[in-house]
C-alpha angles and dihedrals in degrees: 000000000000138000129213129263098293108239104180109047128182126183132203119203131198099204097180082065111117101234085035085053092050099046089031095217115204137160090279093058094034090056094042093053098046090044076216133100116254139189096223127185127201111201104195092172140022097252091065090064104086098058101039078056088052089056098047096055099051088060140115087220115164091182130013113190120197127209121196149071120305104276083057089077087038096051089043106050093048080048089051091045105042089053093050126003095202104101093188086073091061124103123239107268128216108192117206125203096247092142137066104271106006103201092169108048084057099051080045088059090255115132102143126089118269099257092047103051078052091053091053094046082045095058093049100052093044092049087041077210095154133036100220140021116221115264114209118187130205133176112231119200126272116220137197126189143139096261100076118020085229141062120277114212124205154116097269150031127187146164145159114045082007107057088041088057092042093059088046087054101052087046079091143024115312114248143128106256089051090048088056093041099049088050112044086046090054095060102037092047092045084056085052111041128032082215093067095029093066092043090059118013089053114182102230108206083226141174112212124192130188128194087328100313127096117246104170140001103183146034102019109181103184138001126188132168123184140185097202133031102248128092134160139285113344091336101115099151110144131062113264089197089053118111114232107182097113095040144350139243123290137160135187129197126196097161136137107263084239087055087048088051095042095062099015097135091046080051096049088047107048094246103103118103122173132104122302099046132051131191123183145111113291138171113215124015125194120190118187114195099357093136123210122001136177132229122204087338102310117120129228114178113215142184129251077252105054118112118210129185125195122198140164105284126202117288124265111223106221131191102228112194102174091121097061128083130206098241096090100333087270115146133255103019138117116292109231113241096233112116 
């Protein structure tokens, strides 16, 4: 699928992002970049979301590139879908790594930093070269809960260990390497001591419920769902080969946290089988008492009573220029390194 040379562009920037924060990316680079004019919009909080979305869906807007860390897609696009639930009236989105991990800019086909993916769409649309840009299309999740009266949309969805992990980590400042070290610590230091153990391994007194069938009512460890394969650090659990049309990833733990140690790497990498855990494709999930849980990094805190249902959502159209190259915008070269 393509789409044709974008004309209008609008651009929406997270500011408070960490790679945004260090290249401190603004309309005036945007613009230069692009060699283009833009309509840009800098959030810096969350209350100017919903009218730079306004303006973004009454257009026209032939591309609308995003630049932030991975909650930025996901705050945007239950912004864009509470406000209008006709996705064909969407633009078509190009998501840039201006966060720490950025999960979803490389499920989106987007490794590159930020000011270089805009120097290669720049180049294409100043040497006019090629008359459409490829279109991919991917179905995010769809998730009701308690906490918003409204749907959330994202990647992925996780509780449990997780989510525990996820609040120790943004205890400091964001990073890599901390992600890797807080993790890691917590995991190694829950196999060692029943004190850490219980603070994140918690045992959620859970109902799970898969495509209409129970699979577990007690003692969920970990819950993700996930509309894409890849995850972040080590974590490659689901099947990249794996078709998910009909459904999307999910996978459930109830195991003892030995058994978890036990085969903790066959865990990490989506080849354990055995009882207590199940990974597979599925098409509706409904989690009765799982407390707080975390999309694509941001956090929601829930009760023990709190009933949450994740379906497939509707799917996000991306601009996915991988296969370009700076050097003339032609495709499949080598990038050039300059940011």
């Amino acid at each position: 699928m393509e789409m044709p040379l974008p004309e209008r562009i609008r651009v929406l920037i997270n500011p408070n992002a960490r790679v945004n924060k260090r290249k401190q990316i603004s309309k005036d680079t945007v613009e230069t970049l692009l060699i283009h004019e833009a309509d840009v919009y800098v959030t810096e909080t969350l209350s100017e979301l919903p009218d730079a979305v306004d303006k973004i869906l009454r257009g026209p807007t032939d591309l609308l590139i995003v630049s932030g860390g991975d909650g930025t897609l996901h705050l945007l696009l239950t912004e864009m879908l509470r406000q209008c639930k006709d996705t064909r009236l969407f633009p078509p989105l190009m998501v840039l790594r201006g966060g720490t991990m950025n999960m979803v800019a490389n499920n989106l086909g987007n490794s590159r930093s930020p000011l270089l993916e805009l120097r290669i769409l720049g180049k294409i649309l100043l040497n006019g070269d090629v008359t459409g840009l490829p279109l991919q299309s991917l179905p995010v999740l769809s998730i009701e809960s308690s906490v918003k009266p409204y749907p959330l949309y994202g990647l992925v969805f996780a509780n449990g260990i997780a989510f525990r992990i996820l609040k120790e980590y943004y205890n400091g400042e964001p990073s890599p390497a901390r992600a890797f070290n807080v993790t890691a610590s917590c995991i190694i230091g829950a196999f060692l001591s029943k004190e850490q153990e219980r603070k994140y391994f918690p045992r959620l007194q859970a109902i799970v419920t898969v495509d209409g069938k129970v699979v577990g009512r007690k003692d969920l460890r970990i819950s993700v769902a996930s509309a894409a394969p890849k995850l972040l650090l080590w974590f490659t659990v689901f099947d990249d080969k794996e078709a998910t049309n009909d459904g999307f990833f999910f996978l459930a733990n109830f195991m003892k946290t030995k058994e978890i140690a036990k085969n903790f790497w066959s865990l990490c990498r989506g080849g354990y089988e055995g009882d207590g855990h199940i990974n597979r494709v599925v098409r509706e999930v409904k989690m009765e008492g799982a407390e707080g849980f975390t999309i694509d990094g941001e956090i929601y805190e829930a009760t023990n009573k709190d009933v949450c249902v994740i379906r497939r959502g509707p799917a996000l159209r991306y601009l996915d220029l991988s296969g370009f190259s700076l050097s003339l915008g032609q495709r499949l070269g080598i990038a050039s390194p300059i940011e």
